[in-house]
Rosetta silent file (secondary structure, phi, psi, omega in degrees, C-alpha in Angstrom):
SEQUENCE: XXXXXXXXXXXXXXXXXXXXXXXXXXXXXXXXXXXXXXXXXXXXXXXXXXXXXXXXXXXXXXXXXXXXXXXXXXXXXXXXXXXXXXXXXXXXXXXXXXXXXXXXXXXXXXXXXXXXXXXXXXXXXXXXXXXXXXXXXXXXXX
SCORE:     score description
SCORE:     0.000 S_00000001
   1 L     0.000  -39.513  175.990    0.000    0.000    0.000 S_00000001
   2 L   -52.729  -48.286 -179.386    2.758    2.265    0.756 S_00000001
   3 H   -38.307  -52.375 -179.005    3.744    1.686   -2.428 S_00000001
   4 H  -103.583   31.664  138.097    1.095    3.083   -4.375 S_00000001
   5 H   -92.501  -30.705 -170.010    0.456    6.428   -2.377 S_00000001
   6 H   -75.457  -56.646 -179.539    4.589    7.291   -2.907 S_00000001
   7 H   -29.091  -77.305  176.348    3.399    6.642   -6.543 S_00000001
   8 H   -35.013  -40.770 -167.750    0.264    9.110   -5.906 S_00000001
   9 H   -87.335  -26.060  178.559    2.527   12.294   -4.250 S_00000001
  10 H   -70.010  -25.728  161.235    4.717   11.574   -6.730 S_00000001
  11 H   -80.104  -25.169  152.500    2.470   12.478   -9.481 S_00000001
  12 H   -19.032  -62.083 -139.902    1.066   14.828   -7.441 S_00000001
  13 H   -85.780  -24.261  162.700    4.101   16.696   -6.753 S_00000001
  14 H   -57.198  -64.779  167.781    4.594   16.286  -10.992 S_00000001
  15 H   -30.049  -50.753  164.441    1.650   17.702  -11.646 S_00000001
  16 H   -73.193  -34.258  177.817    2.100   20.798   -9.537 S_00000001
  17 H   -78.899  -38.017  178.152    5.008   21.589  -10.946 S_00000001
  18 H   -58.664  -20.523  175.247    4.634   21.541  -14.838 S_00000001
  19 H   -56.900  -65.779  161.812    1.082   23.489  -13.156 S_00000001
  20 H   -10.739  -79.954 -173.041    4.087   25.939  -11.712 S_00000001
  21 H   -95.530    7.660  155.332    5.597   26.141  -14.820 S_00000001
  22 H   -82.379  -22.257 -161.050    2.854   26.656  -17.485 S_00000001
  23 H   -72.240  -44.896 -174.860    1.781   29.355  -15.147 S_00000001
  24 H   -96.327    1.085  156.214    5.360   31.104  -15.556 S_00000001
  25 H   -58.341  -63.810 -175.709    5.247   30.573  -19.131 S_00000001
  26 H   -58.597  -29.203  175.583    2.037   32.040  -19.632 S_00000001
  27 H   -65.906  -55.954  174.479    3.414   34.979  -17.434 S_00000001
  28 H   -49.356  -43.842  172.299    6.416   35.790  -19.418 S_00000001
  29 H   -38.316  -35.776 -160.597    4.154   35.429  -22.892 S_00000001
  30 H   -89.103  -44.123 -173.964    1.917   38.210  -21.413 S_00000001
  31 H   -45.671  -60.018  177.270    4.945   40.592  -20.569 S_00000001
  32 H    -4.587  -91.454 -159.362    6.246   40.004  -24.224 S_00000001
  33 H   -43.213  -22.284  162.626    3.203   41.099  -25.561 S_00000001
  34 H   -50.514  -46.781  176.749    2.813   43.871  -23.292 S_00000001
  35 H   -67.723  -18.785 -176.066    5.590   45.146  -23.986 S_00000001
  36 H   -73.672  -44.285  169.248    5.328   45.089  -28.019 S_00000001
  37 H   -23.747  -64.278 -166.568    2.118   46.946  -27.176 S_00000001
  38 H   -56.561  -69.969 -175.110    3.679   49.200  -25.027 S_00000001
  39 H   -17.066  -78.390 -147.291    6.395   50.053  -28.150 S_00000001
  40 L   -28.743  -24.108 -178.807    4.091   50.857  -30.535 S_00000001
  41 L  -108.057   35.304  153.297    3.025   54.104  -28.680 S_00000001
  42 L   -74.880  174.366  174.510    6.647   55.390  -28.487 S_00000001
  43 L  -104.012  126.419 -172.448    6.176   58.156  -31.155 S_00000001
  44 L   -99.055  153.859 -171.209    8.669   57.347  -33.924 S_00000001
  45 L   -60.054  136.480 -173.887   11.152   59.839  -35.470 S_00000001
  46 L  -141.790  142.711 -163.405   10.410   61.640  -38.923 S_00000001
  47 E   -81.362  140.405  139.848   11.829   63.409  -41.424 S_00000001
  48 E   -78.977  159.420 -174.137   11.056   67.253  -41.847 S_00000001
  49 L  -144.120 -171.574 -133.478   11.476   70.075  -44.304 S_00000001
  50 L   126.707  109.111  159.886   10.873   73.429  -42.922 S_00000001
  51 E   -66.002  111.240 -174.063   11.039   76.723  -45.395 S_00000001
  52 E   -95.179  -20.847 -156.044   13.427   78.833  -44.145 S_00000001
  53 E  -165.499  121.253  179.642   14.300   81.551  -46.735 S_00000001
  54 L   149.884  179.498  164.192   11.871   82.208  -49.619 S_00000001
  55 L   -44.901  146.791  173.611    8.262   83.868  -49.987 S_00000001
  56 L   -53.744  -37.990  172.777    6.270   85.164  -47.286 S_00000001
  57 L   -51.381  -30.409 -177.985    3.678   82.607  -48.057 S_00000001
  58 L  -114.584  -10.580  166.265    6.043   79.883  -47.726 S_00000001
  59 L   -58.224  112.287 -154.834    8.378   80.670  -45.024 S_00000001
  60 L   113.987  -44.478  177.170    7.969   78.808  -41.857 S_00000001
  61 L   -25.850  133.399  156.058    5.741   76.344  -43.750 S_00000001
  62 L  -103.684  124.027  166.498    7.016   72.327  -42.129 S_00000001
  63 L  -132.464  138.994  173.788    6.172   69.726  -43.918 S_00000001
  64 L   -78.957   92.911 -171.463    6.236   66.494  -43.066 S_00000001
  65 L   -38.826  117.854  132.333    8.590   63.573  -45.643 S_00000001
  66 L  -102.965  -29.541  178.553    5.951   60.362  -45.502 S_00000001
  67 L  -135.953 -178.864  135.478    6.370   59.993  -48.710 S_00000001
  68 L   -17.984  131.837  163.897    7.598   61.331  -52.351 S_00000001
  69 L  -137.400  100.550 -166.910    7.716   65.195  -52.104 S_00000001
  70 E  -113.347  157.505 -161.095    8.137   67.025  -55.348 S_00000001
  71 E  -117.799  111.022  151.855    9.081   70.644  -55.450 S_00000001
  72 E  -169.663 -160.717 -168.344    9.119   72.650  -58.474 S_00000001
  73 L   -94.005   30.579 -166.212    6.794   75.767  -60.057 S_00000001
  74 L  -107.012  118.274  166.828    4.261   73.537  -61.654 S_00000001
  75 L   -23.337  -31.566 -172.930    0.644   73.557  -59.672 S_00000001
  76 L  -112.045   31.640  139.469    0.529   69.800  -58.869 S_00000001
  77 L   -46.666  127.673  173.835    3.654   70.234  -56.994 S_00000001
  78 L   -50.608  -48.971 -152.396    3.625   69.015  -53.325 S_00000001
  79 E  -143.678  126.174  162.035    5.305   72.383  -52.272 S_00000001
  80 E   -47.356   50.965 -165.090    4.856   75.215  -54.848 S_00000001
  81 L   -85.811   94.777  164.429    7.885   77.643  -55.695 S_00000001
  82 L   -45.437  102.359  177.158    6.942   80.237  -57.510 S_00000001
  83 L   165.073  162.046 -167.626    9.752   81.888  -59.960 S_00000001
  84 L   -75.258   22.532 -178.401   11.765   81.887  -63.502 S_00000001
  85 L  -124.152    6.391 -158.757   14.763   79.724  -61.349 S_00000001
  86 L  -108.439  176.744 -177.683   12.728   76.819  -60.189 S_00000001
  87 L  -126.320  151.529  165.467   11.703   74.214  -62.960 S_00000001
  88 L     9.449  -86.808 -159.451    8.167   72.271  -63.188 S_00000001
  89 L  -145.044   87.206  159.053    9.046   69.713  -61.143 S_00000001
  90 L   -49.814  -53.810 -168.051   12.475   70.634  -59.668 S_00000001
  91 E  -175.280  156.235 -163.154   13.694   68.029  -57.262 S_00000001
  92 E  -116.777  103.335  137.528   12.163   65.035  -55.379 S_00000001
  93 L   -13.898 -176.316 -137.407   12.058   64.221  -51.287 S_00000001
  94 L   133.185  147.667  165.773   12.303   60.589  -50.779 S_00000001
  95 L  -134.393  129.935  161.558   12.065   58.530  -47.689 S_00000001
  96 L  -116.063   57.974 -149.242   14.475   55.219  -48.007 S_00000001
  97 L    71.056 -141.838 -166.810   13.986   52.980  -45.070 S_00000001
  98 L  -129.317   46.977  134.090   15.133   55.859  -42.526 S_00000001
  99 L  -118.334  143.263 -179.858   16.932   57.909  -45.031 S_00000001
 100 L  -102.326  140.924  165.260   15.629   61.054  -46.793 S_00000001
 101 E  -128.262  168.441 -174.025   16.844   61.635  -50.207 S_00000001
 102 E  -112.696  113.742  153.906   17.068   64.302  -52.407 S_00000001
 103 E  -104.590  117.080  142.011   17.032   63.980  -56.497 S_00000001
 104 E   -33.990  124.935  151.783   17.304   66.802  -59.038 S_00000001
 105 L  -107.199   84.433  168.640   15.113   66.145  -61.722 S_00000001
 106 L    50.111    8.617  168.938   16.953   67.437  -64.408 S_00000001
 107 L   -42.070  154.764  167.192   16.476   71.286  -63.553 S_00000001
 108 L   -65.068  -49.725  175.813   17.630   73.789  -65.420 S_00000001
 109 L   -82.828   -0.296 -138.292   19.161   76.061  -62.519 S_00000001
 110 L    16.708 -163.532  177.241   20.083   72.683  -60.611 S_00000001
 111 L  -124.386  135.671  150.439   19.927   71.924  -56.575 S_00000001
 112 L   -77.648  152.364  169.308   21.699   72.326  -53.859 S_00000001
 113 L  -167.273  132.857 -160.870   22.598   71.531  -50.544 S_00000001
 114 L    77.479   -1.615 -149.191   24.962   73.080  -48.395 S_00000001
 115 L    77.838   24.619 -172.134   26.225   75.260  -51.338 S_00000001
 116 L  -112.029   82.385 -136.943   26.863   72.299  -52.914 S_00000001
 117 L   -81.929  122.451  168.075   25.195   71.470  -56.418 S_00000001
 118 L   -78.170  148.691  165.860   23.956   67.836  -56.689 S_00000001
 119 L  -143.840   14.946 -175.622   23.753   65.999  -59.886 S_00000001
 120 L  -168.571  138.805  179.042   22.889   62.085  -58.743 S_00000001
 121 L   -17.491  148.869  172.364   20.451   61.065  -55.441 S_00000001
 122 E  -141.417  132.670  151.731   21.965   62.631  -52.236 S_00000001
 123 E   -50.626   98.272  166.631   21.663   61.166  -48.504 S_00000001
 124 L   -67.033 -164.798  -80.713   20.367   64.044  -46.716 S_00000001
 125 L    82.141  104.350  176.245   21.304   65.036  -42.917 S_00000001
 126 L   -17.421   85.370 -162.670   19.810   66.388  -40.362 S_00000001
 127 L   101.371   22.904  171.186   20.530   70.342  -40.309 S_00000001
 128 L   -86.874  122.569  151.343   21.289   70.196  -43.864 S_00000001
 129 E  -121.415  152.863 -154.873   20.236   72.989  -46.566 S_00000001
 130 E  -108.812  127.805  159.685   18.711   72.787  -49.376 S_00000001
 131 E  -140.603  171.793 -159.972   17.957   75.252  -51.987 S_00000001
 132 E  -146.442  129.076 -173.425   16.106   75.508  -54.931 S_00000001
 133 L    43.978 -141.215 -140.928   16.002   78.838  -56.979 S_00000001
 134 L   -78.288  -13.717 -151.496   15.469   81.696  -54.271 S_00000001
 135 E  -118.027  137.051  179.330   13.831   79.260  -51.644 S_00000001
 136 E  -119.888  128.159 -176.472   15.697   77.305  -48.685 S_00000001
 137 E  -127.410  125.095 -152.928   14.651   74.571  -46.876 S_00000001
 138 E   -82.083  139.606  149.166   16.374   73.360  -43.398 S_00000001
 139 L   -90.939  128.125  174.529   16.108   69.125  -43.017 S_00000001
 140 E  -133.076  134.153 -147.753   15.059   68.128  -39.917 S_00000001
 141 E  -139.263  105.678 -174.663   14.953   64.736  -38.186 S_00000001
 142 L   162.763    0.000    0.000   12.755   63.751  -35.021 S_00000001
């Protein structure tokens, strides 16, 4: 008889523990997920454009890089430059994985950045400027 109760605590005492340790499974599982939760509402960093230097209408203007951003003097420009130095469709904004780029599109007057004339995509940088004809626009990243 002894026999088969030492049998009994022993499954018992099995039994509580894999209970024990689905219990501290299921606990760690929920922190996980809490925490990916939790991420999701950090706010994540994004590129800016900001007019700095240009018309009164557009100075100050921010716009936020989510996308394509094309510049030039043509109405169905994202951002609008009025003037004989800007082209159409001047130059393109770009988000690339979590770099903004810049392309000339073949302007006439080209682009810049830094005082630096581009001719093939450029990797942009935070505090960088850009300008195109009379109007300058600061990059910003946060």
């Amino acid at each position: 008889m002894w026999g088969g109760e030492m049998i009994d605590y022993v499954i018992l005492a099995a039994r509580v523990v894999a209970l024990a340790l689905l219990f501290l499974f299921l606990i760690a599982v929920m922190k996980t997920g809490i925490g990916l939760v939790k991420g999701q509402h950090k706010k994540e960093q994004s590129w800016e454009i900001v007019v700095q230097r240009g018309p009164a209408t557009l100075r100050g203007v921010r716009i936020a890089v989510t996308g394509p951003i094309i510049v030039g003097r043509s109405p169905g420009a994202d951002i609008v430059i009025p003037g004989t130095f800007v082209s159409a469709k001047h130059a393109r904004f770009s988000v690339l994985g979590d770099n903004l780029v810049l392309e000339d599109l073949d302007s006439t007057n080209g682009t810049t950045v830094n005082g630096q004339r581009i001719s093939a995509p450029y990797t942009l940088q935070p505090d960088d400027i850009v300008a195109i004809g009379e109007v300058q626009l600061k990059v910003l990243y946060g």
